[in-house]
N, C-alpha and C positions, 0 to 999 in steps of 0.2 A: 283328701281328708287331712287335715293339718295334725301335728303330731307335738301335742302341748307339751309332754316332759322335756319333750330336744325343744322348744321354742325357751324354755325355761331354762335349762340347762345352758343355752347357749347366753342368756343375758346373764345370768350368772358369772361368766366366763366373762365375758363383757365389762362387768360390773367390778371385776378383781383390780387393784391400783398397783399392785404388785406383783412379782413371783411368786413370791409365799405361797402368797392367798389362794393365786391360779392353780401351784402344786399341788395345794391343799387339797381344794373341789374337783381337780382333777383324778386325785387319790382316791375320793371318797366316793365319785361315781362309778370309777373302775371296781373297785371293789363293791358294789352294789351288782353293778351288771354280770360279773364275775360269779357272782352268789345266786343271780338269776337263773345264768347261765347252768348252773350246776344244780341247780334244782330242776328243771325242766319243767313240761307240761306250761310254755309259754305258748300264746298265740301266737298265729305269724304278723299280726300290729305290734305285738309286743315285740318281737324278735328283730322288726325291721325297724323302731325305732330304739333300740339299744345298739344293734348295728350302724346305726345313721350317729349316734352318741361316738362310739367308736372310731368313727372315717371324720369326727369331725376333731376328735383327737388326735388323729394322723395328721388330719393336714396342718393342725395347729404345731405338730414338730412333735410329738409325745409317742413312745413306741409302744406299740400296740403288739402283744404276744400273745392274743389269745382272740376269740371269737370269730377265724378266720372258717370254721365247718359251719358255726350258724349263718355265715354268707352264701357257702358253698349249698347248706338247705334248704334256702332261701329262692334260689334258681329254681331248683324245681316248684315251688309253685305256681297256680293258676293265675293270681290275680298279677296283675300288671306291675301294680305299684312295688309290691314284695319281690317278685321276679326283679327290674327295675333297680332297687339297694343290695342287692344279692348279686346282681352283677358290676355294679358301682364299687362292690366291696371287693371282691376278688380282683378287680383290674387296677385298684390302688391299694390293698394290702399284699398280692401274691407278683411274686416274680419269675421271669422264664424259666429259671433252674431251681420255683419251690418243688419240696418234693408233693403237695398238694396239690400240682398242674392236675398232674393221672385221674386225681378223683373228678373233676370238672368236667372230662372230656365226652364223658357220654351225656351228661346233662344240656353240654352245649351242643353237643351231635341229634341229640332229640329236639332241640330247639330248633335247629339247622333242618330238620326234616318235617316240623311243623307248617301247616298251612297257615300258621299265624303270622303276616308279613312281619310283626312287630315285634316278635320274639327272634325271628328269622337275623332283622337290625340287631338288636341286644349281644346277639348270639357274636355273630362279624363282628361288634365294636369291640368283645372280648379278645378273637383271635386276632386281632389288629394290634392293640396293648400291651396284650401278653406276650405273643408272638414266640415263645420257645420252639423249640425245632420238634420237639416229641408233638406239643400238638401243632405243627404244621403236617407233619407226617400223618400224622392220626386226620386232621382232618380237611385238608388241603382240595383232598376229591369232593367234600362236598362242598366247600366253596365255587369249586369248578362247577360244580352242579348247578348250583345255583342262580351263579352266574349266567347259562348256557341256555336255562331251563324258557322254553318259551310261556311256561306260567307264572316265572318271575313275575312280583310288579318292577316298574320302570326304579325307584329308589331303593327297592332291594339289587338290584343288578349294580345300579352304582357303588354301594358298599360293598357286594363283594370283588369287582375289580380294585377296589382299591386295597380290600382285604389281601387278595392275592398279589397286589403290588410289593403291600408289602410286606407279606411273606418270602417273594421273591427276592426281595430286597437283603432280606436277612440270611436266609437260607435258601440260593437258589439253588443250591443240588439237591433239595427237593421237589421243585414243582417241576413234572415232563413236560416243557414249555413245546419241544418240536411234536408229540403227541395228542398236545390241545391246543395246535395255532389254526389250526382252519377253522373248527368253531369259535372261537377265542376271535379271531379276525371276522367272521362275519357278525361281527357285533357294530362294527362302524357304520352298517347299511340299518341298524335300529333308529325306529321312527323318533323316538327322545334323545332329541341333541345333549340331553346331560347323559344318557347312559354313553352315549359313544365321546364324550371328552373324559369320563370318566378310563373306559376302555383305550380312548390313545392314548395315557400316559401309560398303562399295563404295556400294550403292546410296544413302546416308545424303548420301556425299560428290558422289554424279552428281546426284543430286533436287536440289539446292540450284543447282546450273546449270541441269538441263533440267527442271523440273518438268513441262510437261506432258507430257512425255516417259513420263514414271516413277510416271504415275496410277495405272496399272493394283498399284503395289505397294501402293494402299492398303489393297484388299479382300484382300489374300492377310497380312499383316504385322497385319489385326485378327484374321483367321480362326487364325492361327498364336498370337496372345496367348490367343486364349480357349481353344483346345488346351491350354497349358500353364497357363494360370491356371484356368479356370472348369474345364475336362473333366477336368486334371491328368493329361493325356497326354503324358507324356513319358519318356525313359530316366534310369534310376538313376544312369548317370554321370554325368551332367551337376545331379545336387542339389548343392547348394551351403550347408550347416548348416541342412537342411531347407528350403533353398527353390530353386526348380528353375531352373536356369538363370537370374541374375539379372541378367548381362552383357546376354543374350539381348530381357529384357523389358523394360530400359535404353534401348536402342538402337530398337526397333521403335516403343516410346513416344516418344520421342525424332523418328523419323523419321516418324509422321503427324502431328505440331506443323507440317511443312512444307506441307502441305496443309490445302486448308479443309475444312472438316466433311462428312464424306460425303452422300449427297443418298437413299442407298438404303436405307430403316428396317429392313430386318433387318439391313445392319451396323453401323447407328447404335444398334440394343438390345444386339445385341452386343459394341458398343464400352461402351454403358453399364455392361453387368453385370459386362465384365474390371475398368472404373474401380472400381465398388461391391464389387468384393470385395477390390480391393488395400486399399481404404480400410478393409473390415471387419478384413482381416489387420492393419491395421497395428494394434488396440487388443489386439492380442496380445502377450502380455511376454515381449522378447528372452530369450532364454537366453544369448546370450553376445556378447562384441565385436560377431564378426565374420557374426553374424544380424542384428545392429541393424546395423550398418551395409551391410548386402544389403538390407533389409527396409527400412531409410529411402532411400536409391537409389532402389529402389523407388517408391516412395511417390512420392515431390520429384518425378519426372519424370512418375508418373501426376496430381499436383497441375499439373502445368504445361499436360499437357494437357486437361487437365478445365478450366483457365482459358482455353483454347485454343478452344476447342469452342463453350461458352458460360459466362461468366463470374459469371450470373445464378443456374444451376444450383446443384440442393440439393446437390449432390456437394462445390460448389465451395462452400457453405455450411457443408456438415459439415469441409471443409477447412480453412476461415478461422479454426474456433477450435483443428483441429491445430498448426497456422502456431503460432497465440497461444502456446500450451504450448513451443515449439519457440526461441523467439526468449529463452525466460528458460534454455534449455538450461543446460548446466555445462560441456556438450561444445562445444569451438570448433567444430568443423566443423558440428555442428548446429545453433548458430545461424547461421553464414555461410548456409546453405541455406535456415533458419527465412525470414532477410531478404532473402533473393534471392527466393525464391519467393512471401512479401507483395508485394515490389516489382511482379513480375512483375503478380499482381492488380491491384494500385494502376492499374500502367501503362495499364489493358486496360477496367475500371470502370469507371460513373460512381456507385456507390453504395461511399463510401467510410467510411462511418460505423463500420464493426466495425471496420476497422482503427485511425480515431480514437481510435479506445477504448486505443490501444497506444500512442500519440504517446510518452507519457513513456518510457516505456520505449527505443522507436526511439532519441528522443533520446541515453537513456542511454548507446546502445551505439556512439556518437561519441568515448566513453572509452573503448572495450572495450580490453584489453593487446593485439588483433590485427589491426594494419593492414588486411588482407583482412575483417574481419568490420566495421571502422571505414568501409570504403568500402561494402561494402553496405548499411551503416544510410544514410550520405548518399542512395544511388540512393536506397533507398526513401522520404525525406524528401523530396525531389525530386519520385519521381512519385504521392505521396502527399498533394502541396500543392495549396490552390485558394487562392478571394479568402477563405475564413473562418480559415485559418490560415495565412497566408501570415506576416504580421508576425512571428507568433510563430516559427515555420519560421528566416526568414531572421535575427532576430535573434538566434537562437542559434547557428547558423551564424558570424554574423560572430563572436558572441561567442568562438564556439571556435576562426575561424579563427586567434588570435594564437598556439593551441599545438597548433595541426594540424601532421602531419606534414610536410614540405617536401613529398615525393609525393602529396600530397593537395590541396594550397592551390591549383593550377591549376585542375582541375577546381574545386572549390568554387567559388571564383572563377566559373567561364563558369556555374556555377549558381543559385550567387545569382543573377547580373546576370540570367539567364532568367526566377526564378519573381519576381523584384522587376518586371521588365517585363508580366511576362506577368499578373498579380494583381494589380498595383498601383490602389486605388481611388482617389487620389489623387496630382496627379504632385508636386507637394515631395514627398513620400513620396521616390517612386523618385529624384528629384535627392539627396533628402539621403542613401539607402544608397547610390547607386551611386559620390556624391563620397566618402562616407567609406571605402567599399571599396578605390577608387583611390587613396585615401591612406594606407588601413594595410596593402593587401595588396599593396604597391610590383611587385616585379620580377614578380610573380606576374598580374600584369592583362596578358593580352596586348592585342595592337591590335584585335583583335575587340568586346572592351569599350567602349572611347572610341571607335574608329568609332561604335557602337550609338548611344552617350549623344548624338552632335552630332547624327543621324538625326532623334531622338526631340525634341531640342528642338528642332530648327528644323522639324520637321512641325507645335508645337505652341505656338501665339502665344502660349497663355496662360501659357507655360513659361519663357519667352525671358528677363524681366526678373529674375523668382526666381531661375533659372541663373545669370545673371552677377553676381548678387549673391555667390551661395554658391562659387564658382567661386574669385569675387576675394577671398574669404574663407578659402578651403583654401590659395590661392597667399603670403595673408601670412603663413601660419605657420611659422615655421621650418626646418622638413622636409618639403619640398614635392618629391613623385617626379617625375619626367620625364613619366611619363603625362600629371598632373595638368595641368602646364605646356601640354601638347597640347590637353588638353582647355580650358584656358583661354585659350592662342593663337584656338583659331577662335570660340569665343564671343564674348570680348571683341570680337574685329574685327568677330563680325559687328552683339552685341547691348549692346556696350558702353556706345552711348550712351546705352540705357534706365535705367541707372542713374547716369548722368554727375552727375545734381544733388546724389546722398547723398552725407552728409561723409564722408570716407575713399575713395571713389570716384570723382574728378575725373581728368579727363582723363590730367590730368602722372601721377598717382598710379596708374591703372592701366598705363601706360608702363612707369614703375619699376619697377613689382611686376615688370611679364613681363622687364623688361631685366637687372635685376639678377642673373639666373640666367642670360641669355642665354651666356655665357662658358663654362660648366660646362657647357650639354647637347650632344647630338649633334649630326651637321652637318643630319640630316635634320628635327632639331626647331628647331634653327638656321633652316633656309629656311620652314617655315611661319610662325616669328615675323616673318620679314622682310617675307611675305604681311601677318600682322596688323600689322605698323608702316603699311606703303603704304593701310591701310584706315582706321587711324586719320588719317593724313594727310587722308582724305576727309571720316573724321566729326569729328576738332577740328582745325581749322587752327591752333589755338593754337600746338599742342606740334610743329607742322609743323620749325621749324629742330630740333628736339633729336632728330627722325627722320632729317632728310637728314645730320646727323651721321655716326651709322650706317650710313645706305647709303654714306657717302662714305668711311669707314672703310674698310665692305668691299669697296669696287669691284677693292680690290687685293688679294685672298685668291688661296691657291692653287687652292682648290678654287673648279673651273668652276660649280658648282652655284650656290653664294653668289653669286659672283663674276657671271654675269649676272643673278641676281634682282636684286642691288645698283645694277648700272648700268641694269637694264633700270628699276626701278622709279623710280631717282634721276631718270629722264629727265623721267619719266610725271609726276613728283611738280612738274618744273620750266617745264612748258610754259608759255606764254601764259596758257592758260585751263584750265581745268579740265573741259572734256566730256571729253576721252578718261579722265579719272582716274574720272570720276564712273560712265565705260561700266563701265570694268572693276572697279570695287570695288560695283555693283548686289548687292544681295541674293542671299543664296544661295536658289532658289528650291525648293521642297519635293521630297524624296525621296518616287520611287516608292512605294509600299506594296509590300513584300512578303516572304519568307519570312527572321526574321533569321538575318544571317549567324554568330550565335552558337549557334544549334543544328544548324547544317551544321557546325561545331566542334567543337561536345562531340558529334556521331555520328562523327566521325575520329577520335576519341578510344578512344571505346569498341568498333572495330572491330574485331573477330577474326581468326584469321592462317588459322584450320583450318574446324569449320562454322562458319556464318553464325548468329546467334543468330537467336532467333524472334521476338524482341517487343524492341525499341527501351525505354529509360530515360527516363522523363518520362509527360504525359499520354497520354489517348487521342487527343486528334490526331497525337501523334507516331509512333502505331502503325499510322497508315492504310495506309502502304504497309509492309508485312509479308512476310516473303515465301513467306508463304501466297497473297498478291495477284499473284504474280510469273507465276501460271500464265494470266493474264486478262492478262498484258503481253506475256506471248513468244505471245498468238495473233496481236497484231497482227503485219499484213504492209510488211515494207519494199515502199514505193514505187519502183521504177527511174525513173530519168532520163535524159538522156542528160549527158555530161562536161557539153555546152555549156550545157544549162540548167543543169549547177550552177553553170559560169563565169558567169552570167548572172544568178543570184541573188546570187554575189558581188558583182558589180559594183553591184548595185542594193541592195547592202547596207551601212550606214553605220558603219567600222570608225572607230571614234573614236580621237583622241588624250589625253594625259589632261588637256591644258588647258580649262578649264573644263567640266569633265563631271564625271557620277558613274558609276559602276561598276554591275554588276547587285547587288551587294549593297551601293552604296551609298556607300563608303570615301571619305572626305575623304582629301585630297591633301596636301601640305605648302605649295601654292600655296593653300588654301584648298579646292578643288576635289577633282578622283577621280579615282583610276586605275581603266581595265577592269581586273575578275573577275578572279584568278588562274583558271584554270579546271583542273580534277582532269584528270592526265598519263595518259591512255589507252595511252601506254606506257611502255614499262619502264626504269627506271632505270639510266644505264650503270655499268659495265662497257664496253661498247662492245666484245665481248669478241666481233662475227662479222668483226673487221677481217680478219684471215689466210684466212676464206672466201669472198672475194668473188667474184661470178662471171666467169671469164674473160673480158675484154674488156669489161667494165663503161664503162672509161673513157672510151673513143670517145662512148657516149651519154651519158655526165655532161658530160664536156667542153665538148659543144653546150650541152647546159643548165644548167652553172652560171653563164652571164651571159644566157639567157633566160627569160622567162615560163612558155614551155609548149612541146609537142614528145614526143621517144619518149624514153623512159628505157632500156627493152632491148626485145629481141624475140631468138626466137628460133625453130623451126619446130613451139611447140607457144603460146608466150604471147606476148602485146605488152603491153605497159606503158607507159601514156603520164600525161603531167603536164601542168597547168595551174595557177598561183600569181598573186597579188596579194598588193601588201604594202603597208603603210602604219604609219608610227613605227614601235612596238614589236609591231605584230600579224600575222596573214598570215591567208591561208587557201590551201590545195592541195585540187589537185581533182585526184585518182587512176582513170584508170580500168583495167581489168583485160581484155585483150582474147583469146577462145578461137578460136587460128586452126584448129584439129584441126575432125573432123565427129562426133565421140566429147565427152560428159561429162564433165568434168574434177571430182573429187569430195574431199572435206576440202580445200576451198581454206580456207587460213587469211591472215591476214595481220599481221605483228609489226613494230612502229616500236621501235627502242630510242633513245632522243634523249638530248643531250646534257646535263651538267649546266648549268641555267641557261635549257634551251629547254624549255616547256611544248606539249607536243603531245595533241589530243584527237578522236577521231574522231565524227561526228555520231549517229552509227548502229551496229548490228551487222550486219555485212557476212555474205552467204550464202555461207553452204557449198561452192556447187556453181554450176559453170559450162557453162548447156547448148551444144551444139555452134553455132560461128561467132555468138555472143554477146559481150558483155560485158558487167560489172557496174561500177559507182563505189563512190568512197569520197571523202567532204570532210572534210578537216584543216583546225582550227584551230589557228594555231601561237602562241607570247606569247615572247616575248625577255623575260624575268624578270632576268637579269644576263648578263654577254659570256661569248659561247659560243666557246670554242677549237676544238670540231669541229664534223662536220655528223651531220646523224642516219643512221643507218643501219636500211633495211628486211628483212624475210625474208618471201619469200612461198613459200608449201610449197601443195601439192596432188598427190592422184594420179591419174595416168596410167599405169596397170599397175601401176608403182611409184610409193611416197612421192617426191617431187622438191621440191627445195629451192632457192631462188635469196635469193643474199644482194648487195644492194645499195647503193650510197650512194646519200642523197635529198639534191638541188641546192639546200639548204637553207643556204646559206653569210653570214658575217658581214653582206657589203656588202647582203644582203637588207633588214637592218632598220636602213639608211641612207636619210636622208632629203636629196636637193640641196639646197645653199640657195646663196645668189650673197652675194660680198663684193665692196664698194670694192680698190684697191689699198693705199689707207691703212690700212684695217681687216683685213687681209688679213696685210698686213709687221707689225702692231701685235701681232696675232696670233700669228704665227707666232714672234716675238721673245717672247715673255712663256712660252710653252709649254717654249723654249731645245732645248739640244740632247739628246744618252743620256739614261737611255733611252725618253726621250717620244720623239726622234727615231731613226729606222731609214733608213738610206740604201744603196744597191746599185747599182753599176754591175754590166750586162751584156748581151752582143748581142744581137742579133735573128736571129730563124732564119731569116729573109727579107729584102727593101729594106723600108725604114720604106716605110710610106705614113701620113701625118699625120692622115687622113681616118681611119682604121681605128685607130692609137690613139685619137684623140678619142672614137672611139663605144665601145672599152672601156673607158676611162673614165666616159663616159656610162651602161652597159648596167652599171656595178657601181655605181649611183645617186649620184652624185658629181657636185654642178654644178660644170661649167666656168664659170670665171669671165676672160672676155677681155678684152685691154688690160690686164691687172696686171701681168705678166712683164714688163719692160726687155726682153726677148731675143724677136724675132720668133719662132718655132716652138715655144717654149717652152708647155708648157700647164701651167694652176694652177687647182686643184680642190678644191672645200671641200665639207662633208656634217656631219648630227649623225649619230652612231650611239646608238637609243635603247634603253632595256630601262625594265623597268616596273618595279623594284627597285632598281637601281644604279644612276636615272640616265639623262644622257645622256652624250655621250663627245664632243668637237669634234674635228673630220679637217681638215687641211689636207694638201694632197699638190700636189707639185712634179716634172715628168715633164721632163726634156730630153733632147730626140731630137739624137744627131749623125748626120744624114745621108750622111755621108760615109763613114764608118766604121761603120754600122749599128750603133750600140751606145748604149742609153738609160744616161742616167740617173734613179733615182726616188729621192727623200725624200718620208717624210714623216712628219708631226709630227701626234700626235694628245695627247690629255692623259691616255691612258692604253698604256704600253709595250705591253699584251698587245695592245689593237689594233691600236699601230702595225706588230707585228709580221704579225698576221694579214693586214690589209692590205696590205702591203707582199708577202706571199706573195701573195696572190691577184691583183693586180695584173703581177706578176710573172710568174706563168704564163700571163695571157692575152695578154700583150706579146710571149714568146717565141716 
């Protein structure tokens, strides 16, 4: 029934030549429907076409703040059409985090439990749009239901796996995927070939989480290939320009790539002869577009798994010269696939000779006119490289890099620097590409590079004197990058003197070289020079006065960084004698061996946002862990302990600082030295967006322990949550445990950190599921202060108990954590405090006290938020004065000075305090603040 106001109303709209006029009628209908609205006693025609007025407002760009309940009323009726804008209305006015989800839920839960397929649809299109977590929770199981239900029809089953996709998708610590994979997998043996291509992408997206969950889909997803390929049993609807369902055979080949090779020889012949006859179809000649491009789909994915399987195989032989044909295409997309699927081979082989045979070619296609088919050539050059062509490999590479793409030069970049480390028969070799890289491919070298290079020479004695030769050769040339400079900061200091006697490289003359730039670069490649000055100091005393120069220059910079390396080093430089100079400028002694930190790089790189690829870009050691292999990892069993033995391993564990250390990957420092690992953020990036859900009454238990160690964070008469922390500079570790007061199961226990920008949070383990009666489980966090954090992190821990239950937290994870005491003179204290000055390095606050002062209890919060007092400086008896670094592994450290006076008389503090960065001083100054009151 057509609905003449909105046909009217819309040419109206239509009919408008302007803004004006538009705003105008759009005004004047809103306020008509508004008044309708509020008067009630409307039919539901009328209801559904003021709502349909509405959503045509929305989409025209015009916000719509009201008539979102008469959508939501709308649902529950009978008739089709009304249900139908009722649900239209809600999935394009409401969003996951309106607070109008809640009301929806049973409306669409009564739908969901309807015998009316068509409502059943409606219902899913919703949960699919909306997709918030509250209703996946809420109504997840009846999707599953649904789905499972043998009185489904065939296209409600499709919608709700795709429903539950993408649910999954969103929030997969919601759905018990290893609890509903057996029914969930016997869906691929369903007689509608569209409910089971619907069902493999579900299952496509669970396997790559729980594989050995989802084993059981191997034997039914081959037995289902060779129905439709070898038996050709299938329905007529589903052909597709003569080939049967090609979506279908995409996807299932596709989805045993995730698994290893079956172990049971009749589905491993079976598996073979679906391979051998895709392959024989494929010397069949397309008939048109859109069969050659079904029929190569096809193909490319049964080639991928046929590499999968075994790579050695005559299958994967008779494929290597299809590849070849494929890679000289005319069609773009068919080479992009030609070279993604050699790559694939390359990556997985150790017999790389036929594709040899195509080098030139590969090369060639580093020109191709299509960026996407220009980056596949690269992978496949990549993991197509050993020590017999490696030269050739990387010098066409650099050659090309001068007119590669901008989107391109980074990676190339981390892959040269790989396959030159990784092949190189000789190390000049690798010094002279890796310097001339770092000098033509400038902005492009990140710091993963030159960490690499200083690793590799200083492991490598016979490397040392060559390096600074070539080093202090790249630095005289005119246009010398910032890299470069770094990379010749720590060499010189360290190996400078090996070349001290060649003319051009004397003592003064490599000085010059590094100094003469020193004005122009950062401040942070500024403080590593200042490291390589104090070491030349060690090794020519010559040039000793035209160093302390310099440091005396700097002693007076604003930045704190400079500004103590300067005096610290000017001291070091001036003593008596020279042991302590001699301690600290000692050799840098050789780096660990171990996995470089440039292919934990370029796998960051190349990660996926949707499935997980199967095979990794480079050699075959880089494919060892596949995650085919994932199913040999999830048997392992977490070990329980208790909190205290994890407290315990903390404590007996050696959390470094970054002065004189190296990292697990290795990373010089700009003191010469290492910062610890960045380490990959186990949660999720904020937002910080469950602040408005915190759970009642949180605060009581934060309060206690934001100036303690460890203690209860909540409890309530079904969980307890308790915390235990140590901290040290820039690092920490928490030790979480999870406590089940009930005598019942607590089941999909999950648990989510959302942490702030600047804090790196990572958890040690994957935490279990399920919490048996009057137990509890742990969890250990490693935390990294990266740069100053403004907030604290925030947790969510969900499980059920009848119902999904959710608890949202703050974790006592606050600034003053990753402060360190330290004690000042009075003189160095005022000295300080003066040079720092006032706004807005300084933040001052007068305010009472909620109680009588006691002196004793300020002292200790000050103490308890790592701040040493420092006594005897204050002039003023009662007065307390308190100094601390606040560290981060990125930004730096921060100096704290803080000034507290208590009037006892009048209970009312005053606090300053001067840090050399406003956002601390501020922070600080809050937190200090509330524990005083």
């Amino acid at each position: 029934m057509a609905m003449r106001g909105l046909t009217v109303f819309i040419a109206d709209i239509r009919n408008c030549r302007v803004r004006e006029l538009e705003e105008k009628r759009i005004n004047k209908e809103m306020a008509n429907i508004r008044q309708k609205f509020k008067d009630g006693n409307l039919s539901g025609y009328d209801k559904k076409k003021y709502v349909c007025k509405l959503l045509y407002m929305y989409i025209l760009g015009w916000d719509i703040d009201f008539g979102h309940m008469e959508a939501v009323n709308l649902i529950s009726s009978t008739k089709y059409s009304e249900k139908q804008i009722g649900y239209l209305g809600i999935t394009l006015l409401m969003h996951e985090n309106s607070d109008l989800v809640r009301l929806v839920v049973n409306s669409i839960r009564k739908d969901l439990d309807d015998n009316n397929e068509i409502h059943n649809c409606l219902a899913l299109h919703a949960i699919a749009n909306i997709g918030g977590r509250e209703m996946a929770e809420s109504l997840a199981g009846d999707v599953h239901r649904l789905l499972v239900s043998p009185n489904s029809k065939s296209f409600v089953k499709k919608k709700a796996a795709l429903t539950m996709l993408r649910l999954f998708r969103k929030h997969p610590d919601v759905i018990p995927a290893p609890d509903w994979a057996e029914r969930i997998t016997n869906i691929i043996d369903d007689y509608d070939l569209g409910v089971c291509l619907s069902v493999a992408s579900l299952i496509t997206a669970l396997a790559q989480q729980y594989p050995e969950s989802f084993m059981m889909a191997v034997p039914k997803a081959i037995m289902r290939l060779h129905k439709v390929i070898v038996e050709r049993d299938f329905s007529a609807d589903y052909v597709y320009y003569k080939i049967p369902i090609p979506w279908l055979q995409v996807k299932l080949l596709r989805l045993l790539q995730y698994f290893p090779p079956t172990e049971d020889p009749n589905m491993a012949e079976m598996l073979h002869n679906v391979l051998q006859t895709i392959i024989n179809n494929s010397q069949e000649t397309p008939r048109n577009v859109q069969h050659n491009n079904a029929q190569n789909a096809i193909l490319f994915e049964a080639i991928n798994l046929a590499i999968h399987l075994d790579c050695e195989s005559d299958i994967v032989r008779q494929a290597t010269n299809i590849l070849a044909r494929f890679i000289l295409s005319k069609e773009t997309n068919v080479r992009y696939l030609g070279l993604e699927t050699m790559a694939h081979l390359a990556a997985v082989t150790d017999e790389l000779d036929e594709i040899k045979k195509h080098e030139e070619t590969i090369i060639l296609s580093l020109r191709d006119k299509d960026i996407s088919v220009r980056r596949r050539g690269l992978d496949l050059l990549y993991s197509m490289c050993d020590v017999s062509n490696a030269k050739t490999i990387v010098s066409e590479l650099i050659r090309y890099l001068h007119i590669a793409d901008y989107a391109l030069r980074e990676e190339m970049v981390l892959k040269i620097a790989i396959m030159t480390e990784k092949y190189a028969t000789e190390h000049s070799w690798y010094v002279d590409v890796i310097l001339q890289l770092i000098s033509s491919a400038g902005d492009h070298v990140g710091e993963e590079v030159w960490y690499r290079v200083v690793q590799i020479v200083t492991n490598h004695e016979n490397l040392q004197e060559y390096a600074a030769k070539m080093v202090l050769h790249y630095m005289s040339s005119p246009h010398c990058h910032e890299n470069m400079l770094k990379v010749g900061g720590y060499i010189l200091g360290e190996y400078g003197h090996l070349i001290a006697n060649i003319p051009g490289a004397s003592p003064i003359e490599q000085f010059n070289t590094l100094h003469a730039r020193f004005g122009l670069c950062s401040l942070g490649t500024r403080a590593l020079l200042l490291s390589t000055y104090i070491k030349f100091v060690n090794l020519f005393p010559e040039i000793k006065g035209a160093i302390l120069a310099v440091f005396n220059q700097y002693r007076h910079v604003l930045d704190a960084e400079l500004q103590q390396r300067a005096c610290e080093y000017m001291a070091i430089a001036t003593m008596p004698t020279d042991d302590l100079l001699q301690t600290v400028c000692e050799e840098m002694p050789q780096f660990p061996e171990r996995e470089s930190a440039l292919l934990s790089r370029l796998n960051e790189k190349t990660n996926q946002t949707e499935d997980k690829r199967t095979w990794n870009i480079g050699g075959k050691d880089s494919n060892e862990k596949t995650p085919a292999n994932l199913i040999a990892a999830s048997r392992e069993k977490n070990e329980s302990t208790s909190v205290d033995d994890l407290v315990s391993g903390m404590n007996n564990t050696n959390i470094s600082s970054s002065a004189g250390t190296k990292d697990e990957e290795g990373k010089p420092t700009a003191n010469g030295s290492s910062n610890p690992a960045s380490q990959t953020n186990a949660a999720s990036k904020p937002g910080l967006a469950w602040k408005d859900q915190l759970a009642p009454g949180y605060e009581i238990w934060y309060n206690r322990l934001r100036d303690g160690a460890d203690g209860v964070l909540y409890e309530d008469s079904i969980l307890q949550i308790g915390v235990k922390s140590e901290y040290h500079g820039h690092l920490g570790r928490l030790a979480m445990y999870f406590g089940n007061k009930t005598h019942t199961q607590l089941n999909s226990f999950s648990v989510t950190v959302e942490a702030p920008e600047g804090l790196v949070i990572a958890s040690s383990h994957t935490l279990a599921t399920s919490i048996g009666p009057s137990t509890q489980i742990q969890q250990l966090y490693s935390l990294e202060c990266q740069q100053i954090v403004t907030e604290v992190p925030l947790i969510r821990i969900s499980y059920q108990a009848g119902s999904i239950q959710s608890i949202y937290l703050k974790l006592p994870v606050t600034l003053s954590r990753f402060i360190e005491p330290i004690q000042l003179s009075s003189a160095d204290f005022f000295a300080r405090w003066k040079q720092i000055g006032g706004s807005p390095r300084e933040v001052q606050v007068v305010f009472k006290s909620s109680e009588k002062i006691n002196l004793e209890k300020a002292r200790s919060i000050i103490v308890s938020n790592r701040l040493g007092v420092c006594d005897n400086v204050d002039p003023k008896p009662g007065n307390f004065v308190a100094t601390g670094v606040y560290n981060t592994s990125l930004s730096g450290k921060v100096g704290c000075l803080v000034r507290l006076e208590p009037n006892r008389e009048t209970d009312m503090y005053r606090l300053t305090v001067r840090t050399t960065s406003d956002i601390v001083s501020k922070q600080l100054k809050e937190l200090l603040q509330l524990a005083l009151l």
